[in-house]
PDB file of N, CA, C and O in Angstrom:
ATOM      1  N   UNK A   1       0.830  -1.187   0.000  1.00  0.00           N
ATOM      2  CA  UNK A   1       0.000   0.000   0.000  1.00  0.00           C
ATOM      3  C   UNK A   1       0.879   1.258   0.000  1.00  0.00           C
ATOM      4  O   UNK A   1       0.572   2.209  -0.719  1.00  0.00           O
ATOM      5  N   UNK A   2       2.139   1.294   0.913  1.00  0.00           N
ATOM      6  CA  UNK A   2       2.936   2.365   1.037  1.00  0.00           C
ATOM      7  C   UNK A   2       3.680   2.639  -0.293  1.00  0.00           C
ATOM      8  O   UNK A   2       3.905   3.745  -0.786  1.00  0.00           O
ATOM      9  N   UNK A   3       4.042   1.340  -0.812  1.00  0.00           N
ATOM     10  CA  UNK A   3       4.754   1.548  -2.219  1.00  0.00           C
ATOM     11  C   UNK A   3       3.894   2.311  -3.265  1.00  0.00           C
ATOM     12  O   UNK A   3       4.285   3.301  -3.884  1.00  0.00           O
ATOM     13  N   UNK A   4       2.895   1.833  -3.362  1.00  0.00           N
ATOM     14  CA  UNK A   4       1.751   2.243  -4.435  1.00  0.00           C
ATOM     15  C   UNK A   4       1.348   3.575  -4.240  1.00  0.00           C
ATOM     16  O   UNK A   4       0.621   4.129  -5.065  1.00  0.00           O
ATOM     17  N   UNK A   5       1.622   3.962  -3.552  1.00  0.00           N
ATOM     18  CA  UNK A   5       1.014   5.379  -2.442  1.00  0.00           C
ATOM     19  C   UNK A   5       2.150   6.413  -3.261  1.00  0.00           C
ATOM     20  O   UNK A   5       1.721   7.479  -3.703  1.00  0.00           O
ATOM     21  N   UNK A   6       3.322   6.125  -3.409  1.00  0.00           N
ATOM     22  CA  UNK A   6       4.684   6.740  -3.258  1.00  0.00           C
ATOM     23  C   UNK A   6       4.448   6.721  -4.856  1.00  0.00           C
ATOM     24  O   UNK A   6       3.936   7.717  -5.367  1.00  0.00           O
ATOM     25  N   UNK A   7       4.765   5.742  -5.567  1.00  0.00           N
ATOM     26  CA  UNK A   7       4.226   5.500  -6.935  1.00  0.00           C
ATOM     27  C   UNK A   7       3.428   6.516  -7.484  1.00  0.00           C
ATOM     28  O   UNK A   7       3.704   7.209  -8.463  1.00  0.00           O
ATOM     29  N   UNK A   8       2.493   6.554  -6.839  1.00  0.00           N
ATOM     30  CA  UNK A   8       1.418   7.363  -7.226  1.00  0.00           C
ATOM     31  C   UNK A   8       1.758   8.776  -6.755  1.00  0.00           C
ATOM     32  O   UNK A   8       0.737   9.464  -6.769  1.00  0.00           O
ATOM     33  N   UNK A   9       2.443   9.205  -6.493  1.00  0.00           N
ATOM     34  CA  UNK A   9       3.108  10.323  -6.034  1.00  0.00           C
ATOM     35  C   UNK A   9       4.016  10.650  -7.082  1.00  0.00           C
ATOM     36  O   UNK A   9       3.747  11.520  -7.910  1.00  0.00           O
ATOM     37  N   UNK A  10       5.132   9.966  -7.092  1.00  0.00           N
ATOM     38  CA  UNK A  10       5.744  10.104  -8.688  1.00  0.00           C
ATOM     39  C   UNK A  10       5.333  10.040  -9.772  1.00  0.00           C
ATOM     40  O   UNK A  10       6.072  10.246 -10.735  1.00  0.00           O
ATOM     41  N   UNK A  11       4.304   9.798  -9.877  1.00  0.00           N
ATOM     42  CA  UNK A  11       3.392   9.759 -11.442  1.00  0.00           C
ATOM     43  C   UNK A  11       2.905  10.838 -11.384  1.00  0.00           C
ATOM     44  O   UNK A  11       2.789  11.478 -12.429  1.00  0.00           O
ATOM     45  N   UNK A  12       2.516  11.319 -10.295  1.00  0.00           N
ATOM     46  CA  UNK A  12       1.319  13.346 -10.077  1.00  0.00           C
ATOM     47  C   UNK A  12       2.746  13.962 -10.276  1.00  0.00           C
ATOM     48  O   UNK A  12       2.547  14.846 -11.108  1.00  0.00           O
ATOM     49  N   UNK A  13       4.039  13.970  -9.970  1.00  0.00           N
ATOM     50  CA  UNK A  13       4.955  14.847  -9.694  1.00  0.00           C
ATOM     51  C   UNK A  13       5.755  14.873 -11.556  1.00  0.00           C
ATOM     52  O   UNK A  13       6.050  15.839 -12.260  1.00  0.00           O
ATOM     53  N   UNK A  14       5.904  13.092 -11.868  1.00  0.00           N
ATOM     54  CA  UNK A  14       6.687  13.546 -13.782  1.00  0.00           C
ATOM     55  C   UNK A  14       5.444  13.979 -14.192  1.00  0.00           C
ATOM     56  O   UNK A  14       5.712  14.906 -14.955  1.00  0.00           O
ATOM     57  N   UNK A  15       4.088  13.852 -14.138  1.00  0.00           N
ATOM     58  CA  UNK A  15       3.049  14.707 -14.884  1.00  0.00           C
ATOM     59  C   UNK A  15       2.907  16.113 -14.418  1.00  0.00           C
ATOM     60  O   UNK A  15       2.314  16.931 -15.123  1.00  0.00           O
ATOM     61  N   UNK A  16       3.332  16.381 -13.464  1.00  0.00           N
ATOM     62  CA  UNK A  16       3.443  17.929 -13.306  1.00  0.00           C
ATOM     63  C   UNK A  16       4.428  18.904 -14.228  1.00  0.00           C
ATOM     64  O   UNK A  16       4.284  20.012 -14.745  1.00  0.00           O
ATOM     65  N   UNK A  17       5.614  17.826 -14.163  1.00  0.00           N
ATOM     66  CA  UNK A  17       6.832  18.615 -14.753  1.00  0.00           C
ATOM     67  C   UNK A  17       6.795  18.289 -15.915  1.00  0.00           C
ATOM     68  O   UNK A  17       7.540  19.006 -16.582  1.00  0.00           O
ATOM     69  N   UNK A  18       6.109  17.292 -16.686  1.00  0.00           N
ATOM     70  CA  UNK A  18       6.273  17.069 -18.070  1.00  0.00           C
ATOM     71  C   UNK A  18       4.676  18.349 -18.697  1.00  0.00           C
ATOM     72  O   UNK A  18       4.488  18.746 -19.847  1.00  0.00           O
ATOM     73  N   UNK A  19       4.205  18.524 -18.000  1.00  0.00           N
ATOM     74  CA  UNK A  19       2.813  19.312 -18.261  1.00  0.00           C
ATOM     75  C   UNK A  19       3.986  21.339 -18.713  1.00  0.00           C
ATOM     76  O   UNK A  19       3.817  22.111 -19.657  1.00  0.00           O
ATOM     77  N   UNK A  20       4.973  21.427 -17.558  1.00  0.00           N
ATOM     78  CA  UNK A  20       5.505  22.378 -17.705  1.00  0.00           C
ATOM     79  C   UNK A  20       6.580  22.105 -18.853  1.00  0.00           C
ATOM     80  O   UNK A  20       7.096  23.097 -19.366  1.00  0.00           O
ATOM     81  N   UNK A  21       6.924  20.957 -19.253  1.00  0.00           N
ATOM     82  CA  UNK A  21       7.719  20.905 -20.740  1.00  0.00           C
ATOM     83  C   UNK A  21       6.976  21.024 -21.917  1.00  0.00           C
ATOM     84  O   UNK A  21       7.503  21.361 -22.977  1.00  0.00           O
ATOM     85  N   UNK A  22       5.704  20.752 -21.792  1.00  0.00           N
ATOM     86  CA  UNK A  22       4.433  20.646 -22.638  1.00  0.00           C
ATOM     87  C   UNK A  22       4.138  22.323 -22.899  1.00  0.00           C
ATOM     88  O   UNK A  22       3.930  22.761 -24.030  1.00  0.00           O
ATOM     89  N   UNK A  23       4.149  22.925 -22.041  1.00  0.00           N
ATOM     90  CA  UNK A  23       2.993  23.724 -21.888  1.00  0.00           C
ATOM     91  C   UNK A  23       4.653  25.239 -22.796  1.00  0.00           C
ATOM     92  O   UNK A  23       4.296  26.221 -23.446  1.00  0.00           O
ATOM     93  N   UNK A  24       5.979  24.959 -22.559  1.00  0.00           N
ATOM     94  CA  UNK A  24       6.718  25.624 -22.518  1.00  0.00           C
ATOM     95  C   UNK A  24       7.570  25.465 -24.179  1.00  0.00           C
ATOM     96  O   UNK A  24       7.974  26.363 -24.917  1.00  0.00           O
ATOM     97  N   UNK A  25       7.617  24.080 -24.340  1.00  0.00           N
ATOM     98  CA  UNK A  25       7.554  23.870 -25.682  1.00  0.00           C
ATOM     99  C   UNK A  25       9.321  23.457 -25.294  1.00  0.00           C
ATOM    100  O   UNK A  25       9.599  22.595 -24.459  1.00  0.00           O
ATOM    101  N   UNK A  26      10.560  24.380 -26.200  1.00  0.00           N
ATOM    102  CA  UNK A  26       9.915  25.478 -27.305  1.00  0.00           C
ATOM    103  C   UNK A  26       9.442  25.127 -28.520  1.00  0.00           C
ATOM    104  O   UNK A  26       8.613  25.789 -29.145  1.00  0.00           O
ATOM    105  N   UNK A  27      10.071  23.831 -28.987  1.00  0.00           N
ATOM    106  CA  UNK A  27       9.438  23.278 -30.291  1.00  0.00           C
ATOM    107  C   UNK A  27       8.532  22.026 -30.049  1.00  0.00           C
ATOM    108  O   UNK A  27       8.073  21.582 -28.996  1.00  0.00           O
ATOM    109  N   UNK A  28       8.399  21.537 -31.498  1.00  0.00           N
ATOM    110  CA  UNK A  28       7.387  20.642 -31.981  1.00  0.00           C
ATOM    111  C   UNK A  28       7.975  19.481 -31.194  1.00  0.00           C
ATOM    112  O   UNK A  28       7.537  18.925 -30.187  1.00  0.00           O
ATOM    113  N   UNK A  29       8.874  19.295 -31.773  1.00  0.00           N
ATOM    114  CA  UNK A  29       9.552  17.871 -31.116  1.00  0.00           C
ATOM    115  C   UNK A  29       9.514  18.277 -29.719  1.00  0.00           C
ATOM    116  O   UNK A  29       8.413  17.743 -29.584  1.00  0.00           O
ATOM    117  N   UNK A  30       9.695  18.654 -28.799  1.00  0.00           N
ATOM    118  CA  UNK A  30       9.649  18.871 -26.973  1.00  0.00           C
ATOM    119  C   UNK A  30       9.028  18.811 -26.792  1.00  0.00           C
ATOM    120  O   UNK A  30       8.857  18.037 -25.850  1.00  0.00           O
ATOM    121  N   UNK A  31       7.848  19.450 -27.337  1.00  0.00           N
ATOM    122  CA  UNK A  31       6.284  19.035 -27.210  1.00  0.00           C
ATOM    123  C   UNK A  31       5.470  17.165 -27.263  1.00  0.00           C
ATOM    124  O   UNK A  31       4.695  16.446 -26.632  1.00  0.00           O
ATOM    125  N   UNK A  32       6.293  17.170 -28.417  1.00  0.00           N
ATOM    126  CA  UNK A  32       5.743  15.154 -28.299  1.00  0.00           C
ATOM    127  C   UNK A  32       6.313  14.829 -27.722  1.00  0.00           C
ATOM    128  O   UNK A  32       5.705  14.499 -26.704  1.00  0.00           O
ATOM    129  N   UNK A  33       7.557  14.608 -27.641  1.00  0.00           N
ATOM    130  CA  UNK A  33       8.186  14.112 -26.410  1.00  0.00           C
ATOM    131  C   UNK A  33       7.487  14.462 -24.895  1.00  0.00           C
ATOM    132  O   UNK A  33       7.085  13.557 -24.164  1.00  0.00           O
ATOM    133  N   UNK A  34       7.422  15.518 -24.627  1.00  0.00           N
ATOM    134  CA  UNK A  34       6.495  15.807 -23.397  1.00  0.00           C
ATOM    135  C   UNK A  34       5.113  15.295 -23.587  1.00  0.00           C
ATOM    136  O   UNK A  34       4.522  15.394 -22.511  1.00  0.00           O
ATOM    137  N   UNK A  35       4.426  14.837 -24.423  1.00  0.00           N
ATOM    138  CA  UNK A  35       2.894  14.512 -24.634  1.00  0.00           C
ATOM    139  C   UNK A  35       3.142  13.283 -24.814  1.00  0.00           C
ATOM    140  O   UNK A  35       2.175  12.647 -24.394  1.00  0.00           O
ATOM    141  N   UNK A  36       4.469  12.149 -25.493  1.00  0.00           N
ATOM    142  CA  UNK A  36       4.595  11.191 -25.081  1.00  0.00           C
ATOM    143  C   UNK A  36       4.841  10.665 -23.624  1.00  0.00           C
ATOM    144  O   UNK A  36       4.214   9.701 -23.186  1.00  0.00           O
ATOM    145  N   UNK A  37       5.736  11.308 -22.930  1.00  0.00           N
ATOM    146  CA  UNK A  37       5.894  10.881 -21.546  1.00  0.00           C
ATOM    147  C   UNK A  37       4.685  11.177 -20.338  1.00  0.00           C
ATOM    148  O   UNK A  37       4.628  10.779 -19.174  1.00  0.00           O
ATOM    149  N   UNK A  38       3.819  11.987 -21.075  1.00  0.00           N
ATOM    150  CA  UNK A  38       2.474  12.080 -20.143  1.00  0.00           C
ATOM    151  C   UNK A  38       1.807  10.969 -20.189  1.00  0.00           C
ATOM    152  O   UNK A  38       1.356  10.351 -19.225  1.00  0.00           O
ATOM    153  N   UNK A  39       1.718  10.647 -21.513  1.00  0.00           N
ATOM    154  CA  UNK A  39       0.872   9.431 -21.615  1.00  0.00           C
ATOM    155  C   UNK A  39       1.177   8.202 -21.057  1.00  0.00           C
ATOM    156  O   UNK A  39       0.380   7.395 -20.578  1.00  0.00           O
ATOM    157  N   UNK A  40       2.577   8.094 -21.164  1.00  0.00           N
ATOM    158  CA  UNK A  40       3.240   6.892 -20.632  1.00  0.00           C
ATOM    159  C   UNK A  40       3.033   6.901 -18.908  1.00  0.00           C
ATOM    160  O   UNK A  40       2.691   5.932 -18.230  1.00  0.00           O
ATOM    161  N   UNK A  41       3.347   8.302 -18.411  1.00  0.00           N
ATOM    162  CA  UNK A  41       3.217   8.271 -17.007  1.00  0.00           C
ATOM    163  C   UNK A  41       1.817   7.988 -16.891  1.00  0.00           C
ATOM    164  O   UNK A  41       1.698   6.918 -16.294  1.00  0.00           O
ATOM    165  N   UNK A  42       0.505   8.562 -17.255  1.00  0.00           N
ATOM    166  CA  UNK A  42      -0.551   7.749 -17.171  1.00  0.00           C
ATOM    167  C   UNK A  42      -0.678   6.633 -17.284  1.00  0.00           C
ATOM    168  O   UNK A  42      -1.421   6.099 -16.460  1.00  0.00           O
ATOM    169  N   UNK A  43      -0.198   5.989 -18.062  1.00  0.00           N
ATOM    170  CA  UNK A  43      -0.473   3.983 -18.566  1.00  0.00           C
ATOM    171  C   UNK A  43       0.649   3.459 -17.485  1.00  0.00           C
ATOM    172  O   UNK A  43       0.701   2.274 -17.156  1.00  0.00           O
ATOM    173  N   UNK A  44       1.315   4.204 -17.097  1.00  0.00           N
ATOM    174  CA  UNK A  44       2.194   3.650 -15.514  1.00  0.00           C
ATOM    175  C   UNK A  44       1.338   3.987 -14.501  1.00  0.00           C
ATOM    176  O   UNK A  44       1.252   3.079 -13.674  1.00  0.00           O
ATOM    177  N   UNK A  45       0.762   4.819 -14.286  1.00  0.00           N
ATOM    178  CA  UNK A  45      -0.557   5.269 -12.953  1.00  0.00           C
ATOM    179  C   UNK A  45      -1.329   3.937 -12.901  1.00  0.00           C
ATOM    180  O   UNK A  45      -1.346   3.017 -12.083  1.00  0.00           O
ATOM    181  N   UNK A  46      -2.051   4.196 -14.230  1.00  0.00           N
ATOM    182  CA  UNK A  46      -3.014   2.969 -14.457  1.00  0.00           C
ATOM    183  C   UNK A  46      -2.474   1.312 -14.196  1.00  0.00           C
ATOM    184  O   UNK A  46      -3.095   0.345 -13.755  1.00  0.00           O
ATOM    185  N   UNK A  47      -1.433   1.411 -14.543  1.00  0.00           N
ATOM    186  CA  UNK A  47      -0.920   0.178 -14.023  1.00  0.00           C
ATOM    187  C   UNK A  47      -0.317  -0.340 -12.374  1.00  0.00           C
ATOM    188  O   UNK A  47       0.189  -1.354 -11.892  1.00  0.00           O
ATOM    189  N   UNK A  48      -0.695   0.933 -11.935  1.00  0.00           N
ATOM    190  CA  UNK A  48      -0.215   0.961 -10.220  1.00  0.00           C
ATOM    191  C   UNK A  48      -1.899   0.760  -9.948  1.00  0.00           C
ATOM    192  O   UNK A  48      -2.416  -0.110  -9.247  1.00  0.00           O
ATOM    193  N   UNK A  49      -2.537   1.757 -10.664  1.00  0.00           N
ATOM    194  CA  UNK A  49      -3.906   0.919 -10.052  1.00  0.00           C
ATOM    195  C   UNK A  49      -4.342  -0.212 -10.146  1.00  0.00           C
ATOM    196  O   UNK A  49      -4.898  -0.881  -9.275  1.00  0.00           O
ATOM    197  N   UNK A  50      -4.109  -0.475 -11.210  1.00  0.00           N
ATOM    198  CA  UNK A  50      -4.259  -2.198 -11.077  1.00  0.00           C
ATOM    199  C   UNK A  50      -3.253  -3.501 -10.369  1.00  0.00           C
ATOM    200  O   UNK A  50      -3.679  -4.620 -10.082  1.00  0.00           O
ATOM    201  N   UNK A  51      -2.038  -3.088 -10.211  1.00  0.00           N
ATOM    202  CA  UNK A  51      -1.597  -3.421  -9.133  1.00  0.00           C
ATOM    203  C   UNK A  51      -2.232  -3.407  -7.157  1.00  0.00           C
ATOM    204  O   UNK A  51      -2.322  -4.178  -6.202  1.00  0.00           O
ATOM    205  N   UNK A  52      -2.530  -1.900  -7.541  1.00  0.00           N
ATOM    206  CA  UNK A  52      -3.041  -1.790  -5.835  1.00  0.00           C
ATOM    207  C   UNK A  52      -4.544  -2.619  -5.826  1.00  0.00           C
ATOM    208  O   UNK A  52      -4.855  -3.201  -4.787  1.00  0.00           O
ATOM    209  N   UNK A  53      -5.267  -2.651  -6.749  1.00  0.00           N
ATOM    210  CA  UNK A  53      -6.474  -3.170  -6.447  1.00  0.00           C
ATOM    211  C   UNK A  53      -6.815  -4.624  -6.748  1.00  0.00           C
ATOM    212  O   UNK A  53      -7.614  -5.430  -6.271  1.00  0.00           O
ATOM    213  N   UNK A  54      -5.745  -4.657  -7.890  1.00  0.00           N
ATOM    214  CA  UNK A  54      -6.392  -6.186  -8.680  1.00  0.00           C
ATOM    215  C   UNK A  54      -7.200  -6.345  -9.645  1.00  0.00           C
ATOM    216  O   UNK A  54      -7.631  -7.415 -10.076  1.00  0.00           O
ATOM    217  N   UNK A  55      -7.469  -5.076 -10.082  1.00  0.00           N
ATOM    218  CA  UNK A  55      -8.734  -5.417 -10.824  1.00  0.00           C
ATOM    219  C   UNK A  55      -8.329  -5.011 -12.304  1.00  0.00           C
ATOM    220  O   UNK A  55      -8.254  -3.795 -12.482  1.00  0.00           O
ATOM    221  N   UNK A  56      -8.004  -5.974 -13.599  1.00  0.00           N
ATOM    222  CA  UNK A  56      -7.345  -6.085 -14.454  1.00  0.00           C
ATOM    223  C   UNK A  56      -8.121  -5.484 -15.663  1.00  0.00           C
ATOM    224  O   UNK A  56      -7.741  -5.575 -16.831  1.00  0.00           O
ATOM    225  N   UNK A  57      -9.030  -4.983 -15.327  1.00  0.00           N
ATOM    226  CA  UNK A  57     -10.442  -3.766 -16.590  1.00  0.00           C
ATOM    227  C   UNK A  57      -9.632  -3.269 -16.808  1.00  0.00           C
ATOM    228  O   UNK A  57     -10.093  -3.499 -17.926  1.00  0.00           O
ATOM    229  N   UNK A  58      -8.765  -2.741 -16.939  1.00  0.00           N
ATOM    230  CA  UNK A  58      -7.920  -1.192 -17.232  1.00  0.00           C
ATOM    231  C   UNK A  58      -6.399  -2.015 -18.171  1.00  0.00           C
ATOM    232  O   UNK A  58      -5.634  -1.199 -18.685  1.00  0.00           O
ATOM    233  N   UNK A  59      -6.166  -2.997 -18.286  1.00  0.00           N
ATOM    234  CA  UNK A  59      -4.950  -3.549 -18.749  1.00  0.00           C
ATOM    235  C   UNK A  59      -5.102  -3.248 -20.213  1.00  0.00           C
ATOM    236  O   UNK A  59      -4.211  -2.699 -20.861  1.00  0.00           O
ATOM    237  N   UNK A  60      -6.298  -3.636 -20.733  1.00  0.00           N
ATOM    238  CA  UNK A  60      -6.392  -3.029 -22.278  1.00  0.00           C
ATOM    239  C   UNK A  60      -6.390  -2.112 -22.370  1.00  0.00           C
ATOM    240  O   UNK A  60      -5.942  -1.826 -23.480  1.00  0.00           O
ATOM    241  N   UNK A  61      -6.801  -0.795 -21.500  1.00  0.00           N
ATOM    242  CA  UNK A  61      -7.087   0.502 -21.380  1.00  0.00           C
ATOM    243  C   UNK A  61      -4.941   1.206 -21.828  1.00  0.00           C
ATOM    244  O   UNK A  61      -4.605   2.090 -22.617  1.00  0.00           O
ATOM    245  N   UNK A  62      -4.086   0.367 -20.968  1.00  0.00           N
ATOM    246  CA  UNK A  62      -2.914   0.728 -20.669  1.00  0.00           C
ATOM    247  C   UNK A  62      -2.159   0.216 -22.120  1.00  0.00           C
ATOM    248  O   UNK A  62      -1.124   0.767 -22.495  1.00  0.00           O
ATOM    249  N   UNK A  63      -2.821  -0.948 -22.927  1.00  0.00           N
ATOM    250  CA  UNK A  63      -1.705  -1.016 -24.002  1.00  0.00           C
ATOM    251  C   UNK A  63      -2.260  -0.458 -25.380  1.00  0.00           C
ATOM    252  O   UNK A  63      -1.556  -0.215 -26.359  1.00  0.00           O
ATOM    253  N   UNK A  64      -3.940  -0.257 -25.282  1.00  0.00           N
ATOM    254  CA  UNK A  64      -4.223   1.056 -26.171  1.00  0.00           C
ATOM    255  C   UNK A  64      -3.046   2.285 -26.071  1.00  0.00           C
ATOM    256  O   UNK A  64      -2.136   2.472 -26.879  1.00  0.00           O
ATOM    257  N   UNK A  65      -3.355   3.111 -24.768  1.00  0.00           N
ATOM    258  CA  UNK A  65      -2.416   4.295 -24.607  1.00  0.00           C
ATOM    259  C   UNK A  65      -0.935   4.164 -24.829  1.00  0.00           C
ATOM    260  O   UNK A  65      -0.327   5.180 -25.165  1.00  0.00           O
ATOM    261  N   UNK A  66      -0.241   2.961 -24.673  1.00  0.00           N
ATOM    262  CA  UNK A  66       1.217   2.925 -25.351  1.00  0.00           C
ATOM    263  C   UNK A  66       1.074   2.600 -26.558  1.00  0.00           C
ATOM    264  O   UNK A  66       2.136   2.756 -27.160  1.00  0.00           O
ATOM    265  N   UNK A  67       0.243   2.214 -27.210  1.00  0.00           N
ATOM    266  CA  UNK A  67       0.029   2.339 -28.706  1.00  0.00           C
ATOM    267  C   UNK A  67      -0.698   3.641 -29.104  1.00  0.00           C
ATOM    268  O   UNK A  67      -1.481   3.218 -29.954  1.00  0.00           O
ATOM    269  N   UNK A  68      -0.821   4.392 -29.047  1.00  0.00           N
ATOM    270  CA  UNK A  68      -1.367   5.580 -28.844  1.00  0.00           C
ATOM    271  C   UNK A  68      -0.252   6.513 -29.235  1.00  0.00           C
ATOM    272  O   UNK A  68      -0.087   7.100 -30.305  1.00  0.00           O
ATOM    273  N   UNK A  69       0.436   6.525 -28.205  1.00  0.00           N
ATOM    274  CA  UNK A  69       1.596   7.008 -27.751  1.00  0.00           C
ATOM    275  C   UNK A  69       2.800   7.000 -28.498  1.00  0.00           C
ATOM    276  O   UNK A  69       3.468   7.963 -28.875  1.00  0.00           O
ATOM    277  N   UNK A  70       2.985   5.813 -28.659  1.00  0.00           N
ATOM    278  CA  UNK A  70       3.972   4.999 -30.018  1.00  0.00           C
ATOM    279  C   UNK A  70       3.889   5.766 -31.697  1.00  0.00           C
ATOM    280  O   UNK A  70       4.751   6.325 -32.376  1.00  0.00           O
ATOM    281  N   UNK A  71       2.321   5.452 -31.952  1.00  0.00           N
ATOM    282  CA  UNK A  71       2.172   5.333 -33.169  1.00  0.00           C
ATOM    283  C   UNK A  71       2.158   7.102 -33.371  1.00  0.00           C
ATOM    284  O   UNK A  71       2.646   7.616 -34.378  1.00  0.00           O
ATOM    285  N   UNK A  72       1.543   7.895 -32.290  1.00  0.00           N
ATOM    286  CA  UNK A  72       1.753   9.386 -32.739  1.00  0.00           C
ATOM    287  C   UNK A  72       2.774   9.841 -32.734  1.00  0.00           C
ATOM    288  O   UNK A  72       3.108  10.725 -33.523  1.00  0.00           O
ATOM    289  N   UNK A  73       3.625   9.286 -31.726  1.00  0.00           N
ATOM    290  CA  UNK A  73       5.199   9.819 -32.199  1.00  0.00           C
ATOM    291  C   UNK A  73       5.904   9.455 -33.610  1.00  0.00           C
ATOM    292  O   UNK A  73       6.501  10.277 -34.305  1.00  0.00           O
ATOM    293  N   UNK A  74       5.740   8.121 -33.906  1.00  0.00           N
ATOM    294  CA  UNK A  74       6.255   8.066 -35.192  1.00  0.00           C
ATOM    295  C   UNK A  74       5.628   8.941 -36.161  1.00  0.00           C
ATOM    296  O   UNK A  74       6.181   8.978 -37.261  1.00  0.00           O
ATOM    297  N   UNK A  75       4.559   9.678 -35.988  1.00  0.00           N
ATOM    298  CA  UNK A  75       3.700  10.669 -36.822  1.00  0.00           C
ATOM    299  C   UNK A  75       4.332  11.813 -37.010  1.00  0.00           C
ATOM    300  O   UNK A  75       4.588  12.490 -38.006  1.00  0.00           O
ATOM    301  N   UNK A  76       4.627  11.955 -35.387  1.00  0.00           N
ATOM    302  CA  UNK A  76       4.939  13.727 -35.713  1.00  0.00           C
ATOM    303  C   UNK A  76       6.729  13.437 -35.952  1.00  0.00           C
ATOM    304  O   UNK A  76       7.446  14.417 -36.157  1.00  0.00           O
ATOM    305  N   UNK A  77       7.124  12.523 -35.920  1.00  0.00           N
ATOM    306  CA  UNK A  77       8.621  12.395 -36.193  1.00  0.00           C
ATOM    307  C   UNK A  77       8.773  12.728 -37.622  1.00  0.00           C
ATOM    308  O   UNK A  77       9.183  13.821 -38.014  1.00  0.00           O
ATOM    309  N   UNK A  78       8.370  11.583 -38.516  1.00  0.00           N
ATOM    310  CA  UNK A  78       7.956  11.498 -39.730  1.00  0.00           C
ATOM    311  C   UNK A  78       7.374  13.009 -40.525  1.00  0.00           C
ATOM    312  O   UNK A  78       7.878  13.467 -41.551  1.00  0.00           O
ATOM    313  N   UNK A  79       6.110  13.674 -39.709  1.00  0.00           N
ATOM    314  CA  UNK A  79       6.186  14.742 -40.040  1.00  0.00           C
ATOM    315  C   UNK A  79       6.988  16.081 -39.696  1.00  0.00           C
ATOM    316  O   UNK A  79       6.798  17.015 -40.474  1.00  0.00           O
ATOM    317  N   UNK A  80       7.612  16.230 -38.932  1.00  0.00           N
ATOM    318  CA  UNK A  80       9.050  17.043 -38.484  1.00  0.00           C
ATOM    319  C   UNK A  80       9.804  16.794 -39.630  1.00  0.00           C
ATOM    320  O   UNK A  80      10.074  17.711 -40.406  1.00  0.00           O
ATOM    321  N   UNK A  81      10.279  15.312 -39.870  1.00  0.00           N
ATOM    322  CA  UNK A  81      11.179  15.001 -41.100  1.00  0.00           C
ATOM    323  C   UNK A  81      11.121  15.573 -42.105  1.00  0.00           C
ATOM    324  O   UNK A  81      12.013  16.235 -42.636  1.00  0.00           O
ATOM    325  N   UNK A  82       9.500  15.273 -42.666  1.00  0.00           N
ATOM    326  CA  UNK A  82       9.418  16.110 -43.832  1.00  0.00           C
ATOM    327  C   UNK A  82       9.668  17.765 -44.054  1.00  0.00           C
ATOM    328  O   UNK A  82      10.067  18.347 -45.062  1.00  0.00           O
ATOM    329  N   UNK A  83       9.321  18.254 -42.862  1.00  0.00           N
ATOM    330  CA  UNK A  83       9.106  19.862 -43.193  1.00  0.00           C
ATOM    331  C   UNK A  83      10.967  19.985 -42.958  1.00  0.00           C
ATOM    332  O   UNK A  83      11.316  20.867 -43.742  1.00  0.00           O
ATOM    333  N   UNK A  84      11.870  19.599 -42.414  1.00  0.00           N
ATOM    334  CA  UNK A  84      13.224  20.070 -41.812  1.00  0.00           C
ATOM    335  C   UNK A  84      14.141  19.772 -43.564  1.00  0.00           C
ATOM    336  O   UNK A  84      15.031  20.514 -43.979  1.00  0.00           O
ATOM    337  N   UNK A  85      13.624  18.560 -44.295  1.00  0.00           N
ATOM    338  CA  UNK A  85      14.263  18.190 -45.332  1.00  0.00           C
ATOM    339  C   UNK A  85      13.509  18.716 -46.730  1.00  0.00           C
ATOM    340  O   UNK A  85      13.991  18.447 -47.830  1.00  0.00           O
TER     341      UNK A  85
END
């Protein structure tokens, strides 16, 4: 319970600071990168909740969002690529 507690503390605290890399930019790329690691710290939350409780509803919920996560970064990579070349 204490672990999960603490966990869940570090997940509110990299979503705080990745919200201020988000929110600050300066570019495109810092931005996904910061909107990737939000997401990820969410699908890590979600996976502490299902750790603390047991209750495994949310496991598809967690490998949607890393596919989510995944596939938009290769998006905006791909599109960065194009506009820089």
């Amino acid at each position: 319970m204490l672990a999960t507690s603490i966990a869940f503390g570090m997940f509110a605290l990299a979503a705080a600071l990745t919200m201020v890399r988000l929110w600050r930019g300066p570019s495109l790329a810092d931005r996904m990168v910061a909107l990737d690691t939000l997401l990820f710290s969410g699908a890590g939350a979600l996976g502490t909740y299902v750790v603390r409780t047991g209750d495994t509803a949310f496991v598809p919920v967690i490998v949607v969002v890393a596919l989510v996560a995944f596939i938009g970064t290769l998006v905006i990579a791909r599109a960065i690529e194009e506009v820089s070349s």
